[in-house]
C-alpha positions as CSV (number, residue, x, y, z in Angstrom):
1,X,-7.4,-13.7,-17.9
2,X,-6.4,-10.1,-16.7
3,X,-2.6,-9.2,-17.4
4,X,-1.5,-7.4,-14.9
5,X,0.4,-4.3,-15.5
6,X,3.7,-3.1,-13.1
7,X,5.1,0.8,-13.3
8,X,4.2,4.0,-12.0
9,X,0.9,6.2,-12.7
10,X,1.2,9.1,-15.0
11,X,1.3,12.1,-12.5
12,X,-0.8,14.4,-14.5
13,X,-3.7,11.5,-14.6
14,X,-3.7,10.9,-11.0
15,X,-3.2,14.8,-10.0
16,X,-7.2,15.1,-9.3
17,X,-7.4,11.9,-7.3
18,X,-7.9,10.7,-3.8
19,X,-5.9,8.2,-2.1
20,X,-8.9,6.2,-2.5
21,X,-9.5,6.2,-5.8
22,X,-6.2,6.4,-6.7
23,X,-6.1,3.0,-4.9
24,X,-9.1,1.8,-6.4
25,X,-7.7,2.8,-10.0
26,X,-4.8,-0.1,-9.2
27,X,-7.3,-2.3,-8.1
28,X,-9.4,-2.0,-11.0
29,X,-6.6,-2.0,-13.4
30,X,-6.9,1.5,-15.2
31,X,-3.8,2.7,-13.5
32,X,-0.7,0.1,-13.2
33,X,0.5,-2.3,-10.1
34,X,3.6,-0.1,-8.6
35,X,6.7,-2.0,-9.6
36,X,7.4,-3.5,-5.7
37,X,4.3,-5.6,-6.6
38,X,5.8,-7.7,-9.0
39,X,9.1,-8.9,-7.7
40,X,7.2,-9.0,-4.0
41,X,3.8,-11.4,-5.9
42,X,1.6,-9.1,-3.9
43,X,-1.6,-6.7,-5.0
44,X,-3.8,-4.4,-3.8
45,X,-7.1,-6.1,-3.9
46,X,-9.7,-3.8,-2.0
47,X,-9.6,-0.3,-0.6
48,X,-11.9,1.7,1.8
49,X,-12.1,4.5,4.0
50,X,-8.7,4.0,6.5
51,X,-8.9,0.4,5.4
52,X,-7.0,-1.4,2.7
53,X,-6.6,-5.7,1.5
54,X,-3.8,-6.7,-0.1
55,X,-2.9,-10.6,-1.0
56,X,0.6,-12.2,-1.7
57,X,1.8,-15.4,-3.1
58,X,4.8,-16.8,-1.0
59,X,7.1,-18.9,-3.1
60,X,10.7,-20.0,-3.0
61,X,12.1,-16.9,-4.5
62,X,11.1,-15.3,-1.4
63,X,13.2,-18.1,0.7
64,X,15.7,-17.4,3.8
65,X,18.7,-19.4,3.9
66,X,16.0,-21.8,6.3
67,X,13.7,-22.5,3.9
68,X,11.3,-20.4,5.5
69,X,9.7,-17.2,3.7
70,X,12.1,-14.1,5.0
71,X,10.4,-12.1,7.5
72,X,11.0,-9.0,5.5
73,X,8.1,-10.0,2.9
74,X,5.5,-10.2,5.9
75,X,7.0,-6.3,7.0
76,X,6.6,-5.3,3.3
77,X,3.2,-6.3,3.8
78,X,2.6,-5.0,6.6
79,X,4.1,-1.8,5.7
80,X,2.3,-1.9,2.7
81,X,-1.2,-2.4,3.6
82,X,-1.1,0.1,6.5
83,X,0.5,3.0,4.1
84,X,-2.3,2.0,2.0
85,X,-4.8,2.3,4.8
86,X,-4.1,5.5,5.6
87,X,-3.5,7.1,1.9
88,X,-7.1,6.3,1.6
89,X,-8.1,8.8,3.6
90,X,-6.0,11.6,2.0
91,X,-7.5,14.2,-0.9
92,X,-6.1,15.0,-3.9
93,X,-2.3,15.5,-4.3
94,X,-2.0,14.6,-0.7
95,X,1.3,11.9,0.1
96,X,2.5,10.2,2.7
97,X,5.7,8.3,4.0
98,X,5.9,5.6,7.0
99,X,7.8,7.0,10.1
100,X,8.3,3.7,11.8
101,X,6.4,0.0,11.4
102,X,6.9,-2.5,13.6
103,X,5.9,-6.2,13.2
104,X,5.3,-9.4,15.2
105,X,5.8,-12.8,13.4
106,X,3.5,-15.4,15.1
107,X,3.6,-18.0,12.6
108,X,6.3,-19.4,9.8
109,X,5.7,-18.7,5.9
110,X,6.7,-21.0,4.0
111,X,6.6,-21.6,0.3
112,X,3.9,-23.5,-0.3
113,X,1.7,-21.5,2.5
114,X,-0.6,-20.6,0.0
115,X,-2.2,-17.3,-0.5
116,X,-1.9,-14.8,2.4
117,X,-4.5,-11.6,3.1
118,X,-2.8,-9.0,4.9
119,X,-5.8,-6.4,6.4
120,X,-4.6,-2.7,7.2
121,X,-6.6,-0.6,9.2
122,X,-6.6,3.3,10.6
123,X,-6.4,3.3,14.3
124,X,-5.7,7.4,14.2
125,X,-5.9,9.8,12.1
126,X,-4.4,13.3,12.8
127,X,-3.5,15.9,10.0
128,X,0.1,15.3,10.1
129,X,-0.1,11.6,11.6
130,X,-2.0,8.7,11.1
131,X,-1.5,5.4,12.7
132,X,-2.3,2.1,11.6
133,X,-2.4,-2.1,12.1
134,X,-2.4,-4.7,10.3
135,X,-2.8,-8.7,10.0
136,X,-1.4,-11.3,7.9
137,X,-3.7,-13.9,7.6
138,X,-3.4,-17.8,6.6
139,X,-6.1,-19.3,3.8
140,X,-7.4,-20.9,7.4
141,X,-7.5,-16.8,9.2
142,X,-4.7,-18.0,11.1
143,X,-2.8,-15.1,12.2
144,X,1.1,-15.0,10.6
145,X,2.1,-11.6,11.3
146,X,0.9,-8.3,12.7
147,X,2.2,-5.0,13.0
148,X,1.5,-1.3,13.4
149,X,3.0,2.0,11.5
150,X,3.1,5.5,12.0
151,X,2.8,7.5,8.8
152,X,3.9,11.0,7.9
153,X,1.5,12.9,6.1
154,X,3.3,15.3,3.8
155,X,2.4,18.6,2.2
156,X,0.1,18.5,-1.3
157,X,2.3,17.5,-4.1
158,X,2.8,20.6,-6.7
159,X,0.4,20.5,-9.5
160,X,1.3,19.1,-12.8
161,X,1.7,21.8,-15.4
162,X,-1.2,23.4,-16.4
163,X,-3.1,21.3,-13.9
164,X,-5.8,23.5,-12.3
165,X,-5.9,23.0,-8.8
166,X,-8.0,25.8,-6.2
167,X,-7.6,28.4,-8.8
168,X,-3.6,27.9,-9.5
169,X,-2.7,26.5,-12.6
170,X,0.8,25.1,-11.2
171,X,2.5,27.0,-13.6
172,X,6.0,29.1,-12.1
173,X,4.9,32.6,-11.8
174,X,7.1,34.9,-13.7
């Protein structure tokens, strides 16, 4: 049995990544679940080019005053899986932030729904915007949920330290 691990990745690790394998290093487990994941009993599961998997657990600490799952979890999801989406696409040191997601509840959650798949896919991909969709899916493919976001893509974070990146070392100039 894998344990899974919740935190963030040390930057100077993950400087030289991709989105992609960046994603793929949560996946695998070399690199930890961000912390959202645990509270939320979602993962990343599978990542590929402008196209990202994630699967949650519903359970009654995720519970509306209704009894039904709050429809903010499904928008987490949503959000999630498309932000995912598109970071797979982006190089090294390359971020992104959502601009605006939007989401469509077709179907109750409830606590004992079972295991959901929510499926994130780029619909557009521009250098400073990408769009993306997404489906929450039932055990049975029933659709729950679906939803679109518009992401930001930002400028290249700042190199680490002593992290060589096109010839600069990231280190202040003096």
């Amino acid at each position: 049995m894998t344990t899974r691990r919740f935190g963030l990745a040390n930057p100077q690790e993950v400087a030289s990544m991709s989105g992609k394998e960046f994603l793929q290093g949560i996946i695998d487990g070399r690199l930890p679940q961000p912390p959202i994941a645990e509270p939320m009993t979602f993962r990343i599961v599978e990542v590929g080019d402008g196209f990202a998997v994630f699967e949650g657990e519903p359970g009654p600490h995720l519970l509306n005053p209704m009894g039904t799952v709050h429809g903010g979890w499904a928008l987490t999801l949503i959000d999630s899986v498309t932000g995912c989406a598109a970071f797979s696409l982006l190089p090294p040191g390359a971020v992104y932030t959502t601009i605006e997601t939007k989401a469509n509840f077709s179907r109750p959650i409830k606590a004992d729904t079972g295991r959901v798949r929510a499926e994130g896919r780029v619909v557009s991909a521009g250098r400073q915007i990408v769009s993306a969709e997404a489906r929450v899916l039932a055990q049975d493919g029933r659709v729950l949920a679906h939803g679109t976001s518009t992401l930001l893509v930002l400028a290249a974070r700042p190199a680490p330290a002593g992290i060589s990146i096109s010839g600069k070392t990231g280190l202040p100039e003096t």
